[in-house]
Structures are given as structure tokens and as C-alpha cells.
C-alpha positions as CSV (number, residue, x, y, z in Angstrom):
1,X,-166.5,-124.4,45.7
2,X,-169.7,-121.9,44.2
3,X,-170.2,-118.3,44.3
4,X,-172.1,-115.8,43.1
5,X,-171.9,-112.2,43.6
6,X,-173.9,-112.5,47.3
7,X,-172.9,-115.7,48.3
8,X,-170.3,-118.7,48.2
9,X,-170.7,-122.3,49.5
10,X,-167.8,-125.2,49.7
11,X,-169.1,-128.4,49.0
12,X,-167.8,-131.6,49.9
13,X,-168.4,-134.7,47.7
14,X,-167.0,-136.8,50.0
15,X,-169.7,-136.1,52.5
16,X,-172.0,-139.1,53.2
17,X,-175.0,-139.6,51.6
18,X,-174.4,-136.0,49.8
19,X,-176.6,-135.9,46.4
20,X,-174.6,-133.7,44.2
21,X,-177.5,-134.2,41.7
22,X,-178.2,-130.6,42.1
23,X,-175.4,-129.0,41.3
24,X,-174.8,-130.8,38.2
25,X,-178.3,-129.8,37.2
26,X,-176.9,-126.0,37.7
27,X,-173.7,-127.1,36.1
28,X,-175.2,-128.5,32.6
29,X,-178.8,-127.9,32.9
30,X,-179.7,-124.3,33.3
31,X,-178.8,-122.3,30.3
32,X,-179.9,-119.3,32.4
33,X,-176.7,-119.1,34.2
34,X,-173.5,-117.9,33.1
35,X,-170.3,-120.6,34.6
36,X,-167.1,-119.4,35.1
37,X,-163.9,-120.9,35.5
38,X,-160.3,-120.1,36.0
39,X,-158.4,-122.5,33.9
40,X,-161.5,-124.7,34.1
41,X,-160.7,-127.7,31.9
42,X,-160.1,-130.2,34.7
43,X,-163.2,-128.9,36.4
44,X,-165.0,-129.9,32.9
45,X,-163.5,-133.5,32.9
46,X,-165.1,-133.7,36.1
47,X,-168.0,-132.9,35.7
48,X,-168.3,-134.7,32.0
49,X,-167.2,-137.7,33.8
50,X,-169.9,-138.0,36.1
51,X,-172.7,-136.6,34.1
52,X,-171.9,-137.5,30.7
53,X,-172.3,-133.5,30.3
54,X,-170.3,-130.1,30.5
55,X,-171.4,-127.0,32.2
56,X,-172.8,-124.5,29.7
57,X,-172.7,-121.6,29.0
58,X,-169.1,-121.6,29.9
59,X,-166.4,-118.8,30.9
60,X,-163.0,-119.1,31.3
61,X,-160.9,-116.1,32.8
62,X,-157.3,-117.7,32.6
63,X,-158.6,-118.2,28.8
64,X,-159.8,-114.4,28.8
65,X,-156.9,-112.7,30.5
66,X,-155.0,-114.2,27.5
67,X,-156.8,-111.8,25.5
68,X,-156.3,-109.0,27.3
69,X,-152.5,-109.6,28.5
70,X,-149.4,-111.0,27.4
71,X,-148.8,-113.3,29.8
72,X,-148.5,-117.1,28.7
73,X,-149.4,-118.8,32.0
74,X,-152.0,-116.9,34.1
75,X,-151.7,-118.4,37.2
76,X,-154.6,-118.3,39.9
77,X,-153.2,-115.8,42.0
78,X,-151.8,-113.3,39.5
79,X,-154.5,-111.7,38.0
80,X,-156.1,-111.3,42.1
81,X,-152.5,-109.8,42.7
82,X,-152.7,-107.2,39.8
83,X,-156.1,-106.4,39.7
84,X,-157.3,-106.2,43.1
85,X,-153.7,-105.8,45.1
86,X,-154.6,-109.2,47.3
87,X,-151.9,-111.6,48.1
88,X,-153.2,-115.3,47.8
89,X,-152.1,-117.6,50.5
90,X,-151.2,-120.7,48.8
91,X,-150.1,-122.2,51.8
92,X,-153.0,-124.4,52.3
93,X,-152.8,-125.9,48.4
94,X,-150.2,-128.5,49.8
95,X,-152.0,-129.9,52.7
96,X,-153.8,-133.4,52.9
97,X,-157.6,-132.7,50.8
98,X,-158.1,-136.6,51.2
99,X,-158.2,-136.4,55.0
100,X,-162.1,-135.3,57.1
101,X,-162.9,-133.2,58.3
102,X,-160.8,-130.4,56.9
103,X,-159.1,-127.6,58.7
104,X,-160.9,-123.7,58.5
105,X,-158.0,-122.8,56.8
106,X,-158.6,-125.4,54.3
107,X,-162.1,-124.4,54.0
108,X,-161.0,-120.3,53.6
109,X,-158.6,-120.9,51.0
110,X,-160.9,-123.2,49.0
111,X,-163.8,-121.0,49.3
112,X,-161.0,-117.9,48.6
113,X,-161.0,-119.1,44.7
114,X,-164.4,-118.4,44.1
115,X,-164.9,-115.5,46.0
116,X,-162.3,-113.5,44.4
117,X,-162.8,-115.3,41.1
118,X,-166.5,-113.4,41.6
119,X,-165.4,-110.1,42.4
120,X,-162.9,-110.3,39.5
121,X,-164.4,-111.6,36.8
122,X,-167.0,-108.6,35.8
123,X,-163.8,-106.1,35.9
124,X,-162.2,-108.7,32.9
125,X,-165.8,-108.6,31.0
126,X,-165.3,-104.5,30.9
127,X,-161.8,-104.5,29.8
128,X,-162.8,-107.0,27.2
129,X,-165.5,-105.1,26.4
130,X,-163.5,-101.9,26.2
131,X,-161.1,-103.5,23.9
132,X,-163.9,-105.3,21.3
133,X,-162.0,-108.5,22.0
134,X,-165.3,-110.3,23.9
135,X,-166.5,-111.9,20.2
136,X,-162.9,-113.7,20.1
137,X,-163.4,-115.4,22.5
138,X,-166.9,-117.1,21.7
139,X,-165.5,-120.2,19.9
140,X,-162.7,-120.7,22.5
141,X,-165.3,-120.8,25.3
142,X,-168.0,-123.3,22.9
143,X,-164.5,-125.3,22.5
144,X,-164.1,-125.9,25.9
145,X,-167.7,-126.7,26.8
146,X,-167.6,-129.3,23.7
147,X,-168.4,-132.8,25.2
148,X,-166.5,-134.1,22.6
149,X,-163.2,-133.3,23.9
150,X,-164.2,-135.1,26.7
151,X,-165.0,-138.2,25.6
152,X,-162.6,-140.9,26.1
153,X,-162.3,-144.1,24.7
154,X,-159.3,-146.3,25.8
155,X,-158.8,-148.0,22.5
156,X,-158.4,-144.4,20.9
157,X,-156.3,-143.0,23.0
158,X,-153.0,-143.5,21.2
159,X,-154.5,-141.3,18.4
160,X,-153.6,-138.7,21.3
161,X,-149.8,-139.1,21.7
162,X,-147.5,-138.2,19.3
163,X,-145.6,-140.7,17.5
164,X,-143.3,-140.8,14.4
165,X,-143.8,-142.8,11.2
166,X,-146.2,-145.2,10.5
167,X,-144.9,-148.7,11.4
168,X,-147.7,-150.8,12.4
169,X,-145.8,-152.8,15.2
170,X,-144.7,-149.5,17.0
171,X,-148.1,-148.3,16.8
172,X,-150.0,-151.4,18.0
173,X,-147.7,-151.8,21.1
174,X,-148.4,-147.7,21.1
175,X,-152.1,-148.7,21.3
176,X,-152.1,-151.6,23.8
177,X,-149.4,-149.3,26.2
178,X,-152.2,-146.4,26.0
179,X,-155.5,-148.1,26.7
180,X,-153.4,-150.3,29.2
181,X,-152.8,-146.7,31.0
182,X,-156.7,-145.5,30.7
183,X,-157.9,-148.5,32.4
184,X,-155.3,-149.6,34.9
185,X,-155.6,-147.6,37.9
186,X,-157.8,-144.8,39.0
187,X,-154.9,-142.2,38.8
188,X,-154.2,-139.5,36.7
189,X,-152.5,-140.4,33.0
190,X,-149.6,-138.6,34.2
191,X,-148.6,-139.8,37.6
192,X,-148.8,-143.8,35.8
193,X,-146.9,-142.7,32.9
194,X,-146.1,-139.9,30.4
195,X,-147.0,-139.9,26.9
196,X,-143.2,-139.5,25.8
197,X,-142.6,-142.5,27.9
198,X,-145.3,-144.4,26.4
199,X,-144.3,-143.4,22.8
200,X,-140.3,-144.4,23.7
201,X,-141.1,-147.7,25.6
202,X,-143.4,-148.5,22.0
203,X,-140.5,-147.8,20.2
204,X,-137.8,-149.5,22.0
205,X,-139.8,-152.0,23.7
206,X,-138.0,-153.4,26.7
207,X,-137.5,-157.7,26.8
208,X,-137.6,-158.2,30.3
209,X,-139.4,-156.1,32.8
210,X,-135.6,-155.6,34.5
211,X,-135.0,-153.3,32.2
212,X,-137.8,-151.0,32.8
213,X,-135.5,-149.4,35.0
214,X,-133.2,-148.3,32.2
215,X,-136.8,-146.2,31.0
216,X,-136.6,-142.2,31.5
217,X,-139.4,-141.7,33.0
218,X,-140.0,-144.7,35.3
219,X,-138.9,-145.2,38.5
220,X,-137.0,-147.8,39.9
221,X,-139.3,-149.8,41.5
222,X,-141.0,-150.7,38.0
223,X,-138.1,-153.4,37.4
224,X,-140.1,-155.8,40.0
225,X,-143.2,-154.4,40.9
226,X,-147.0,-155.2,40.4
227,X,-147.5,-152.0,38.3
228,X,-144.6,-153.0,36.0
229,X,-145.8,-156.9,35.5
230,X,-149.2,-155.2,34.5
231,X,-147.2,-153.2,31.7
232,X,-145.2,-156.1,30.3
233,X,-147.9,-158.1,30.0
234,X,-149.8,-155.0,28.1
235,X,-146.9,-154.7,26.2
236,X,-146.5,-158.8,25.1
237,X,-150.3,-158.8,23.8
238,X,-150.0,-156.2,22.1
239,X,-150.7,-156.8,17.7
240,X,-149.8,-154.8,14.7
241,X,-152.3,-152.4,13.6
242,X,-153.9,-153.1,10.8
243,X,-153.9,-150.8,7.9
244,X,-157.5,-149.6,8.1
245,X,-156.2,-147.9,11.8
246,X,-153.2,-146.3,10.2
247,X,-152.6,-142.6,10.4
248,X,-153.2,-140.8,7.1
249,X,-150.0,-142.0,4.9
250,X,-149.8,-138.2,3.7
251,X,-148.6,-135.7,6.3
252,X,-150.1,-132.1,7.1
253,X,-147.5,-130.3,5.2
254,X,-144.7,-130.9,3.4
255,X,-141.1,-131.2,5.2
256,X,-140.1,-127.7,6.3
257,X,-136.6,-127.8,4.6
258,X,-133.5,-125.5,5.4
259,X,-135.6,-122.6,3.9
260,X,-138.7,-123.8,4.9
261,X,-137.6,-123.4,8.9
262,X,-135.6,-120.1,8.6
263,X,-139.3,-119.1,7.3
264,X,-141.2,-120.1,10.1
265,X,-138.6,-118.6,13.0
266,X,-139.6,-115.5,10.9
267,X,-143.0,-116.2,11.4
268,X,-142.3,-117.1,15.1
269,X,-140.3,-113.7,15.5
270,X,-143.8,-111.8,13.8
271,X,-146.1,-113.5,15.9
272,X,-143.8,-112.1,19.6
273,X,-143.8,-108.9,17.5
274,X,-147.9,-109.1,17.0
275,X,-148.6,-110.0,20.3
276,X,-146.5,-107.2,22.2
277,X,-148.1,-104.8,19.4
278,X,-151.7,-105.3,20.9
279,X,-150.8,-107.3,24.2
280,X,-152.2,-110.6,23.6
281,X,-150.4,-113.8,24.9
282,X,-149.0,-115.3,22.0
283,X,-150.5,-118.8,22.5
284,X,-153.9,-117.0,22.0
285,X,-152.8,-115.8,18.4
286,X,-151.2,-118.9,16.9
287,X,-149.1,-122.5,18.0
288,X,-146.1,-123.2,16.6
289,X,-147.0,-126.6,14.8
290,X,-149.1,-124.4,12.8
291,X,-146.4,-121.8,11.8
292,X,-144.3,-124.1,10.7
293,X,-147.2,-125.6,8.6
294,X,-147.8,-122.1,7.1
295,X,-143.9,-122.3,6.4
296,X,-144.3,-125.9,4.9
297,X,-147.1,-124.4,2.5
298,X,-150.4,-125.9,4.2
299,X,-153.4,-123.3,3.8
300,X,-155.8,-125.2,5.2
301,X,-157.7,-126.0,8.5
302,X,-155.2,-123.4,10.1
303,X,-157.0,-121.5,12.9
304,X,-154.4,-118.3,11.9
305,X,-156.0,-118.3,8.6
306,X,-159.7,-117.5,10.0
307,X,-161.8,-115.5,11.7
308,X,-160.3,-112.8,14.2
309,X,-156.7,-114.6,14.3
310,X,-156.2,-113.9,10.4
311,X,-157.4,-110.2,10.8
312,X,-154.9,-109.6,13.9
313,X,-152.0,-111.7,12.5
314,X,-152.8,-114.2,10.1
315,X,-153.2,-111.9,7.2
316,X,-149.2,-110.5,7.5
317,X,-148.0,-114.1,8.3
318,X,-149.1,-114.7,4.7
319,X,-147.5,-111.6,3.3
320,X,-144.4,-112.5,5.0
């Protein structure tokens, strides 16, 4: 679904013999137009995916009303609710999208996110630019538009779940598990498996495939099924890693300590405190992982410690 300000248009990738050449030339290409996107960065994939480029210049809204509100998860239909006093019939989000041709009220509600996504967008530009906050959010928008984060290579992809420790066994059959999941079905990494289950199945690696079904996470039917053969056998050729793939041996920061995490729930409580005090969404100012590496002593490559984050927070989180 498009819009502009005049007009709006669904179109339907599915159609036969459609060229969406086009509208990835609009997406990517043309500088000249301004994108924007509601929590946009599955729309990005997408389109990265297929072109080997992102739409750019890039705005986000969900990433915007964060700046501008305190709310943590901007869903689609609240800031339509609160801003232009429309109720959002989400009725139609559940129906069957794989099935042609689809219904008129498929086609209104679809067409319904860009529409009001249009009409609402310039009235978050002036409250951002009544509140000098616009400039904060130039490196979150280039972030999201970075092909790089994009990119996905299946023999990497481990690097992207968290594990413990460094043991080289865990972390090869951590490896084999992850790529396995990349290339094994055209499905969403989430609806084959979840990184915590692919990160406990490394570490307690099942013998048989029977017990697969012992696996939070996993259903059932993985104790005899295709799906769950296709894991095993991931799972038995999976080798050590060598040393030359292993993480850094030195962590981030030093281990937090008794002390070390009464000092970052301090830090935790300042940062709610901060973000009611100029109604930002917390998430926007700072993560946890990186308090508690503040806490642990790190001074480094925090995001709190630069730019507009360490003038609005950063700056007392060190004095504290």
C-alpha cells in the first residue's frame, strides 16, 4: 500500500505478470522523495531482499512518536486513536491475505494504513518540530535505512543469538542449528524456531530426535517429523569452532557485582524518572544492557554517552 497526500494505491505482488520494478525504483532510487513508515523495519527486509537496496530517505513514525511520547509500544492504531479520534478496524488483519482475489474490506483496511499514516504524519513533524527533538532522530532513521543491517549471511547468523561462554562445541552446534534455520524453509526465523531454543538445544543437545519433544519451544510433532530429521542431521554435522571464530575472550564490562547491580537499578530508576521528566519512551533514551555496562564501569561505544542521549540523560547517569 502507497500514499501521498492526494492519492493512495494497493498493490498486489501477487498479481500476474505485475513488474514491481517501479516501485522499487521510488523505494531506493529517488532521493527526492521523503518514505515513511510505521514500524517499517519488516517493510525494509522486504524490500532489501528483493533489491539488494533500502528505501531512502527514510521515516519512521512508530520510531518518532517515541520521541514525542512515553509510550514503549506504539501500536498502529494508537497514535490514529489519539491524534485524529478514528477507531481502526482491525478486524480484517486476521483474514486469509494468501487467498485472490481479496475482499473490499480487505482492500479498505489495507489501503486504511497509508491513508491515515499520510494525514498523520505532518501533525508528528510539527510537534517534533515544536519540541527541537527532529535532529534526534537523524541517526535513528540513517540506522534503519543501513543496508547493512540487512544483510544476511547464514554462516553468520549465530553471531546474532545470544549465548553464554565460549565453548567451542556449544558454539559450533550454535552455528550449524542457525544457518540450518536461515536456509531450511522459506518461513519466518521465528515460526521454525526461536533463538532461546536454538541457544538451549546447542547447549543440551538432544541424542535422539525422540527427545525433541522434551524441547520448550518445539512442538510435539518434531519427535518424528520431516522438519525434525532435517534438525538432527544439522545438529550431528555440526564441528567445533575454531578459535579464529571465537567471540572476543574479554567481555564488554566487568561482572556487575552485588554493588555493581544495586547501581544500575539506580540507573534504571533515573532513566523512568528522565523519561516521564520530558516524555520520551524510555527505550528511546537508553537499553538496559547498557546501564548495567555503565554500572560495570564500560565508558565506551555506549550510545548514552553521546550525542543528544548524553545531554538529556547520559550526563546525570554518570554523576550518579
Amino acid at each position: 500500500q502507497i500514499a501521498d497526500s492526494e492519492e493512495a494505491a494497493a498493490i498486489d505482488p501477487l498479481a500476474d505478470g505485475l513488474d514491481m520494478t517501479p516501485l522499487f525504483d521510488l523505494l531506493t532510487r529517488n532521493e527526492d522523495v521523503l518514505k515513511v513508515f510505521h514500524a517499517g523495519g519488516q517493510d525494509v527486509e522486504i524490500v532489501f531482499n528483493f533489491t539488494g537496496r533500502t528505501p531512502h530517505p527514510i521515516f519512521d513514525t512508530q520510531i518518532a512518536m517515541m520521541a514525542v511520547n512515553q509510550s514503549e509500544q506504539i501500536g498502529y492504531s494508537n497514535p490514529f486513536e489519539s491524534w485524529r479520534g478514528l477507531a481502526v478496524d482491525k478486524g480484517a488483519r486476521f483474514t486469509d491475505w494468501s487467498r485472490r482475489p481479496l475482499t473490499d474490506r480487505q482492500i479498505e483496511y489495507a489501503i486504511g494504513d497509508v491513508t491515515h499514516l499520510a494525514r498523520i504524519f505532518p501533525k508528528i513533524l510539527a510537534r517534533l518540530r515544536k519540541t527541537g527533538r527532529g535532529e534526534w532522530l537523524d541517526a535513528e532513521m540513517e540506522k534503519l535505512a543501513d543496508p547493512d543491517n540487512y544483510r544476511n549471511d547464514p554462516a553468520t547468523a549465530w553471531r546474532r543469538i545470544k549465548a553464554a561462554g565460549r565453548n567451542p562445541a556449544v558454539l559450533g552446534r550454535l552455528k550449524a542449528l542457525a544457518q540450518w534455520r536461515e536456509l531450511d524453509k522459506n518461513l519466518p526465523k521465528g515460526r521454525i524456531a526461536r533463538d532461546e531454543t536454538i541457544a538451549d538445544i546447542a547447549s543440551h543437545p538432544p541424542k535422539v530426535q525422540a527427545d525433541l519433544v522434551k524441547v520448550r519451544g518445539l512442538s510435539a510433532g518434531w519427535k518424528d517429523n520431516e522438519i525434525g530429521r532435517r534438525m538432527m542431521a544439522a545438529l550431528a554435522a555440526a564441528e567445533p569452532l575454531g578459535e579464529d571464530e571465537l567471540p572476543p575472550r574479554a567481555p564488554r564490562g566487568a561482572p556487575l557485582g552485588k554493588e555493581g547491580s544495586l547501581v544500575a537499578d539506580l540507573l534504571k530508576l533515573l532513566l523512568k524518572i528522565r523519561s516521564r521528566e520530558i516524555d520520551v519512551a524510555s527505550r528511546l533514551l537508553a537499553r538496559s544492557d547498557d546501564l548495567e555496562l555503565l554500572a560495570a564501569g564500560v565508558r565506551k561505544g555506549l550510545p548514552i554517552l553521546d550525542g543528544w542521549r548524553y545531554d538529556q540523560f547520559g550526563r546525570d547517569a554518570l554523576d550518579l
